[in-house]
GUDO-877282 format. One line per 4 residues: number of its first residue (from 1); their letters; for each residue x negated, y, z negated of N, C-alpha, C. Coordinates in pm, whole numbers, plus 50000, padded with zeros to 5 digits. Layout:
N
NUM> a> X,Y,Z,X,Y,Z,X,Y,Z | ...
This chain:
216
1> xxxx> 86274,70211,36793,86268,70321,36891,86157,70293,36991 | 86182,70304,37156,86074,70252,37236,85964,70393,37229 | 85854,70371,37309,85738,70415,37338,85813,70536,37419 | 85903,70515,37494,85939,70662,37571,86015,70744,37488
5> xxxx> 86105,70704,37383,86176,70784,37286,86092,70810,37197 | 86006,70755,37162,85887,70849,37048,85852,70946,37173 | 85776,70978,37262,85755,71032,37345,85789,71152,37355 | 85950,71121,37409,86024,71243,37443,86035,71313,37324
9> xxxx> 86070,71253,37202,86058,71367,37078,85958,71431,37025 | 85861,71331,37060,85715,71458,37017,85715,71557,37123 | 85744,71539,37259,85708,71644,37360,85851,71771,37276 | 85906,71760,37288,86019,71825,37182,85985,71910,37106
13> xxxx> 85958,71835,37018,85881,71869,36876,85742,71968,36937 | 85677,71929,36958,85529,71973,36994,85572,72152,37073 | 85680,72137,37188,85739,72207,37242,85816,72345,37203 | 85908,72287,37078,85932,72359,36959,85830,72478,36875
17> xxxx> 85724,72405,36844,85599,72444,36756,85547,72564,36882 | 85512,72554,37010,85458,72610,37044,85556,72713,37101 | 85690,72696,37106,85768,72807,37095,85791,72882,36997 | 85795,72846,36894,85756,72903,36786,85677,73012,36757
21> xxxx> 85556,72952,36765,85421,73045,36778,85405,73184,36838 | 85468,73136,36948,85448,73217,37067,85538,73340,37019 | 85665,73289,36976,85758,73389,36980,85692,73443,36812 | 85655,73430,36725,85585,73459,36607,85487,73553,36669
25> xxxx> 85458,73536,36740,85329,73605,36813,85325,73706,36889 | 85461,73648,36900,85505,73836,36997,85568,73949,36847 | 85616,73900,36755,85667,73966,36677,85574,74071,36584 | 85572,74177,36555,85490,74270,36512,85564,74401,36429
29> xxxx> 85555,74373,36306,85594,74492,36243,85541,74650,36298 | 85657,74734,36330,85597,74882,36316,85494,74933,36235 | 85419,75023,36268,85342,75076,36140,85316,75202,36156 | 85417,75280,36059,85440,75400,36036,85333,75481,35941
33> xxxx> 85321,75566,35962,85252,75682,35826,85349,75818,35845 | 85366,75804,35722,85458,75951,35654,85321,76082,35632 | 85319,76113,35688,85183,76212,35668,85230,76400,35620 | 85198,76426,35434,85308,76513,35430,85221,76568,35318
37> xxxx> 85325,76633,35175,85278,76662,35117,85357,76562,34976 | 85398,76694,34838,85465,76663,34726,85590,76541,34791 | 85685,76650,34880,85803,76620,34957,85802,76447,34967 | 85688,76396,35054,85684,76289,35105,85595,76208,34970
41> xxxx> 85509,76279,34866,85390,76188,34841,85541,76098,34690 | 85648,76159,34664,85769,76125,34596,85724,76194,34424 | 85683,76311,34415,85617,76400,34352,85723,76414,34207 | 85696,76358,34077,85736,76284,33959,85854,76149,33930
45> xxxx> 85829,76063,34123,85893,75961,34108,85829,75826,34086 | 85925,75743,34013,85835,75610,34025,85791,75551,34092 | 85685,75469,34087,85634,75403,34211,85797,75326,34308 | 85759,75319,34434,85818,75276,34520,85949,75367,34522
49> xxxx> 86000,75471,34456,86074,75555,34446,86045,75676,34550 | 85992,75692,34630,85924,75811,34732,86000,75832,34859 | 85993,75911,34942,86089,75858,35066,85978,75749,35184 | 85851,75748,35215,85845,75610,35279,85912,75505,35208
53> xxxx> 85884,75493,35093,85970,75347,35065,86034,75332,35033 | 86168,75408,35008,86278,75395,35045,86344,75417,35191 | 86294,75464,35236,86316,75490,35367,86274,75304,35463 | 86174,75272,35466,86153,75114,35475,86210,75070,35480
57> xxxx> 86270,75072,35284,86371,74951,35264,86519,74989,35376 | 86564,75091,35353,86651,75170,35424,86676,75080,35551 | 86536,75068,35596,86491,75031,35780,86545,74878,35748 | 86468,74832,35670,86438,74679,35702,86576,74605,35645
61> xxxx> 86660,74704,35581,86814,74647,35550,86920,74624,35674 | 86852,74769,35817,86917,74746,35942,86816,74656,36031 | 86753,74563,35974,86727,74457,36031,86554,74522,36106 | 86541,74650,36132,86420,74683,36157,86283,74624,36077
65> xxxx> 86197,74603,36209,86061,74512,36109,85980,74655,36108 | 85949,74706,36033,85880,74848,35979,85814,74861,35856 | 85706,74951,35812,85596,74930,35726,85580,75054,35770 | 85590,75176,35612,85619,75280,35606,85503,75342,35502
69> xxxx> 85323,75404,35564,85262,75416,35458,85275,75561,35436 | 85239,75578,35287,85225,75705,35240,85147,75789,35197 | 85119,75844,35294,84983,75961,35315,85032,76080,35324 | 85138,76104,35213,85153,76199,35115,85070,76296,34997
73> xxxx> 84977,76429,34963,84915,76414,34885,85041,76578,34827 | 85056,76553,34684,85096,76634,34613,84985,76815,34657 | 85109,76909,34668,85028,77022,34706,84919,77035,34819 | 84960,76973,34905,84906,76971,35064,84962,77076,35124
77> xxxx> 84838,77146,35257,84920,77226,35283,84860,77188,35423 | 84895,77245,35544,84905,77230,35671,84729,77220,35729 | 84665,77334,35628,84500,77326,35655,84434,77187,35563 | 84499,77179,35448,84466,76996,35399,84509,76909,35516
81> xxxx> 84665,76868,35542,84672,76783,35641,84536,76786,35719 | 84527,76938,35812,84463,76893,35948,84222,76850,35880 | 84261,76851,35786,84108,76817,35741,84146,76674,35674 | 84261,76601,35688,84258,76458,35659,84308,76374,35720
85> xxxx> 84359,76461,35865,84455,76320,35927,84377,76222,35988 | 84250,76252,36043,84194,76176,36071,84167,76041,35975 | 84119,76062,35868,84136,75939,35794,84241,75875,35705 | 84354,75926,35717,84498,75958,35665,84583,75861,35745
89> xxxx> 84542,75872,35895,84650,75754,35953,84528,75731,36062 | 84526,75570,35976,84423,75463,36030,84464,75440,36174 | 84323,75326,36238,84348,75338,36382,84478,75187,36358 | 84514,75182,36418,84624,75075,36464,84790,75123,36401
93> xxxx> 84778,75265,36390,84945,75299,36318,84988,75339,36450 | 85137,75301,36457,85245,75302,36584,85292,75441,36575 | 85323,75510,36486,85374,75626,36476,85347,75712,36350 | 85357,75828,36332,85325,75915,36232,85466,76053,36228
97> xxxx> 85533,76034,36106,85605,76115,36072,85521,76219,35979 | 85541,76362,36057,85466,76481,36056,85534,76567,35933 | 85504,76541,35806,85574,76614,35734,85516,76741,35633 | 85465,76888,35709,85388,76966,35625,85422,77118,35664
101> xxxx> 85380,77211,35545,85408,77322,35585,85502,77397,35454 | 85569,77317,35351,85643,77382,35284,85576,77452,35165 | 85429,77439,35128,85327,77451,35056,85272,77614,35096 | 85250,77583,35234,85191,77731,35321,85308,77846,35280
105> xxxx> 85432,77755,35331,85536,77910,35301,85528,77965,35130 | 85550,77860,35041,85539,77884,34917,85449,77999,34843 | 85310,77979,34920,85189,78034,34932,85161,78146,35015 | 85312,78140,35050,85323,78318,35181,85187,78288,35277
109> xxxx> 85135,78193,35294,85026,78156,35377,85082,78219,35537 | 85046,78291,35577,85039,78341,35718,85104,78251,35827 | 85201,78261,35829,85264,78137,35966,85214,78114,36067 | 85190,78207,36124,85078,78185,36273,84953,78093,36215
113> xxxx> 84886,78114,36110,84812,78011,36081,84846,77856,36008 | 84984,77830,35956,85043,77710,35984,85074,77658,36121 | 85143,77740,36158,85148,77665,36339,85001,77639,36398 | 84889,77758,36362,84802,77702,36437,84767,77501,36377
117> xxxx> 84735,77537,36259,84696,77419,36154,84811,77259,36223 | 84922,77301,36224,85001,77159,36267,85023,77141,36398 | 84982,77257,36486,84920,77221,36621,84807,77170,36643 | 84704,77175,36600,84569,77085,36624,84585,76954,36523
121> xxxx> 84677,76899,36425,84669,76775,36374,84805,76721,36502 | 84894,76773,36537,84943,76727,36640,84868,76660,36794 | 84732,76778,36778,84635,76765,36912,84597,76635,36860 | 84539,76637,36727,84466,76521,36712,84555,76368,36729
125> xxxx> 84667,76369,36679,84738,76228,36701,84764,76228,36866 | 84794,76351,36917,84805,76289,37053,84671,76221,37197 | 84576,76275,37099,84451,76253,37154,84434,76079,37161 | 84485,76034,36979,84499,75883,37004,84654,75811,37078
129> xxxx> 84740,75857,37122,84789,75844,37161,84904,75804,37071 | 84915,75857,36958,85009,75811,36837,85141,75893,36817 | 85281,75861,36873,85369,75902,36881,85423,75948,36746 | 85431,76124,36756,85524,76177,36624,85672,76189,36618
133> xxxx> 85709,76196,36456,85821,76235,36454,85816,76361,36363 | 85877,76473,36424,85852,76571,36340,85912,76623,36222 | 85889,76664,36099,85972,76725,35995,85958,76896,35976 | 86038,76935,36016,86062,77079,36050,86085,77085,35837
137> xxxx> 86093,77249,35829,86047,77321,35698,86119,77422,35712 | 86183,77519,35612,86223,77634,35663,86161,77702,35512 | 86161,77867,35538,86100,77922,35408,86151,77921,35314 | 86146,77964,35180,86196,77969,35105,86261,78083,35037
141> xxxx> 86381,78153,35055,86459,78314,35058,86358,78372,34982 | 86306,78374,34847,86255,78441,34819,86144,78511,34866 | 86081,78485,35004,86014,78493,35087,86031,78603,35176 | 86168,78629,35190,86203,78710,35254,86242,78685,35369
145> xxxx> 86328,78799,35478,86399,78794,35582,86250,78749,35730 | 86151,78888,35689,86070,78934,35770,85988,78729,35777 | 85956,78716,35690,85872,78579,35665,85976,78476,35758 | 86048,78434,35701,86122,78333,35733,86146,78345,35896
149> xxxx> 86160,78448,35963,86172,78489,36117,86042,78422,36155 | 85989,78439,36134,85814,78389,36144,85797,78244,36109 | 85794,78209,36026,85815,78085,35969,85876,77970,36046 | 86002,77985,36030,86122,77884,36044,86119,77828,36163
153> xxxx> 86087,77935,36351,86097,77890,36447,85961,77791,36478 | 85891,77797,36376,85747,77737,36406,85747,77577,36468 | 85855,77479,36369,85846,77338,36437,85964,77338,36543 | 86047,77422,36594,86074,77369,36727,85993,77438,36841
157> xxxx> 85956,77521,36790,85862,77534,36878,85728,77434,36908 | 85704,77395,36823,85552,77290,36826,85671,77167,36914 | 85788,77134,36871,85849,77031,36932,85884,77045,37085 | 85916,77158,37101,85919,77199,37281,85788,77182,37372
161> xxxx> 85686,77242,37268,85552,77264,37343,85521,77103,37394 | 85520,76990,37296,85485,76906,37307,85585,76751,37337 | 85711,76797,37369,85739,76679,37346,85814,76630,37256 | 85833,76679,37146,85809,76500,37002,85926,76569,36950
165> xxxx> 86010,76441,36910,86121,76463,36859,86152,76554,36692 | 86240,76606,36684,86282,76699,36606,86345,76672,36485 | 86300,76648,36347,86430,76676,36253,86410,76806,36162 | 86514,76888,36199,86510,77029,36164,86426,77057,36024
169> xxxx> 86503,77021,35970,86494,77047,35789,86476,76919,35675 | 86382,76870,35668,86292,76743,35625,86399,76701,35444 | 86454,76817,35421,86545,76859,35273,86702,76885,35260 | 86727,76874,35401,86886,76909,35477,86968,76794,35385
173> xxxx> 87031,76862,35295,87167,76803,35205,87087,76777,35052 | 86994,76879,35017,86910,76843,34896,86918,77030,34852 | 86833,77069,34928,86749,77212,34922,86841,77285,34823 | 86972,77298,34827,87094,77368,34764,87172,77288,34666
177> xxxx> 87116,77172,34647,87189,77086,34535,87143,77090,34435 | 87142,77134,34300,87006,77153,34219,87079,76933,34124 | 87176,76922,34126,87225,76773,34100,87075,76692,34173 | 87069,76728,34308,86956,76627,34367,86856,76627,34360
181> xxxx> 86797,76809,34253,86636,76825,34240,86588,76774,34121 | 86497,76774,34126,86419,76778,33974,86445,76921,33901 | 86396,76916,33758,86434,77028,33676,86382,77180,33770 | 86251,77106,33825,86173,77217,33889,86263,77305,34002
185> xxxx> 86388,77249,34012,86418,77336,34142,86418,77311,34285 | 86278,77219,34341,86239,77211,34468,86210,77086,34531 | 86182,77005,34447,86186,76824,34450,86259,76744,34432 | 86323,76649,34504,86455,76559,34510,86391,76485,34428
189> xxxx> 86451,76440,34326,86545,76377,34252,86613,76200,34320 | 86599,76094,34265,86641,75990,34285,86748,76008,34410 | 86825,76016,34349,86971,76046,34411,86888,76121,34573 | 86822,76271,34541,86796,76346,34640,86717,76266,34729
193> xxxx> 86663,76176,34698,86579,76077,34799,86690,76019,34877 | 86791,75952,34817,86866,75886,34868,86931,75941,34991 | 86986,76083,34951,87056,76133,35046,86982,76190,35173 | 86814,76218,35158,86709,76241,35282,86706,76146,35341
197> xxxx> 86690,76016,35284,86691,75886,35390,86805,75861,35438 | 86927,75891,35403,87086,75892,35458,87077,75908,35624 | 86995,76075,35537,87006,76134,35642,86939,76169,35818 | 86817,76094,35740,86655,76096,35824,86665,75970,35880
201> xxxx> 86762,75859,35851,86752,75748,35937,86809,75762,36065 | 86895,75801,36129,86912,75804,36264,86797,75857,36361 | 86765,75959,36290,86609,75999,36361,86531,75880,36313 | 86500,75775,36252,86388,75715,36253,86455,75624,36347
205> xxxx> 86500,75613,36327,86553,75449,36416,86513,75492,36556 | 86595,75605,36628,86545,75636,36728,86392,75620,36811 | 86313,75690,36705,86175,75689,36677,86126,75574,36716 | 86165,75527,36638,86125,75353,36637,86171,75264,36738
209> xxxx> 86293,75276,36785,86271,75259,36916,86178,75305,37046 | 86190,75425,37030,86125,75481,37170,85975,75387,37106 | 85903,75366,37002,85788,75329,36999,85793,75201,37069 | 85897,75114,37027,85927,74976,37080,85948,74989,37228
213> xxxx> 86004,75037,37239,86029,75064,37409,85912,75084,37499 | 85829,75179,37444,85708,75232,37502,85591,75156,37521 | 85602,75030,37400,85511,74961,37391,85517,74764,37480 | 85639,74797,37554,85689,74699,37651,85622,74687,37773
């Protein structure tokens, strides 16, 4: 082989490598935080059994590069969130799925003071400029008519005020299945995970685009 055909194949080769790189280099996993309570923290499931990570795997089966942490804490309520988000979703996360509030209703906790509570952890992610996705809550009947009026309109409203996309009911195809809860009544169940991420993926994907998009 002459001196110009070694040549041309290392320039090739060499050429290759640094296309490579480059394009390696542009590539960057999402980095999500599920920021919630029991609901999200996967509250008497096995590890990796929770909805971030199933939800992930969910992602990264439609080819999405995503990394789904879980800053979930069992029995959180909207005044916990807003005294931990700050150190809850580190600086360099792309997005934060907003999942709190079903604790407060449980707790007949005053709704006007949940909305206030997930309006200032909302202030706070938008301050860093960290795009939400929201998980809406509705009360729980035994709560009553008067409550739930109060209650229920709270996350589209926080979603109008601000912007940020909407998924109504964080439990939509679970809440009424007692097959998908745990014995307890109120916590999905294997299966019930399955069918929230069914269902919660078109909203993430979305999500996850507009982050990708935004970040062009």
């Amino acid at each position: 082989m002459g001196f110009k055909v070694v040549a041309f194949h290392f320039a090739v080769i060499a050429f290759g490598l640094l296309f490579g790189a480059a394009g390696a280099a542009d590539a960057r996993t999402i980095q999500l935080v599920g920021l919630g309570d029991s609901l999200m923290a996967g509250y008497q499931l096995p590890p990796g059994g929770g909805f971030p990570a199933r939800l992930e795997a969910a992602l990264k089966a439609k080819g999405l590069d995503v990394a789904i942490a879980d800053a979930g804490v069992s029995g959180d309520t909207s005044s916990g969130g807003l005294s931990r988000v700050d150190w809850s979703v580190p600086d360099g996360t792309d997005g934060v799925i907003l999942e709190l509030g079903a604790n407060d209703a449980l707790r007949g906790i005053p709704p006007e003071q949940t909305e206030k509570n997930l309006d200032a952890i909302i202030g706070r992610l938008k301050e860093r400029n960290i795009p939400i996705l929201l998980a809406g809550m509705l009360a729980p009947p035994n709560m009553g008519p008067d409550y739930a009026a109060k209650f229920n309109p709270i996350y589209k409203r926080l979603a109008d005020k601000y912007q940020l996309p909407l998924y109504p009911f964080f439990l939509d195809g679970v809440a009424t299945h007692a097959d998908l809860q745990l014995n307890d009544g109120m916590h999905p169940n294997p299966q019930g995970i399955d069918v929230m991420v069914q269902r919660f993926q078109p909203a993430a994907t979305s999500f996850i685009g507009t982050i990708v998009a935004h970040a062009k």
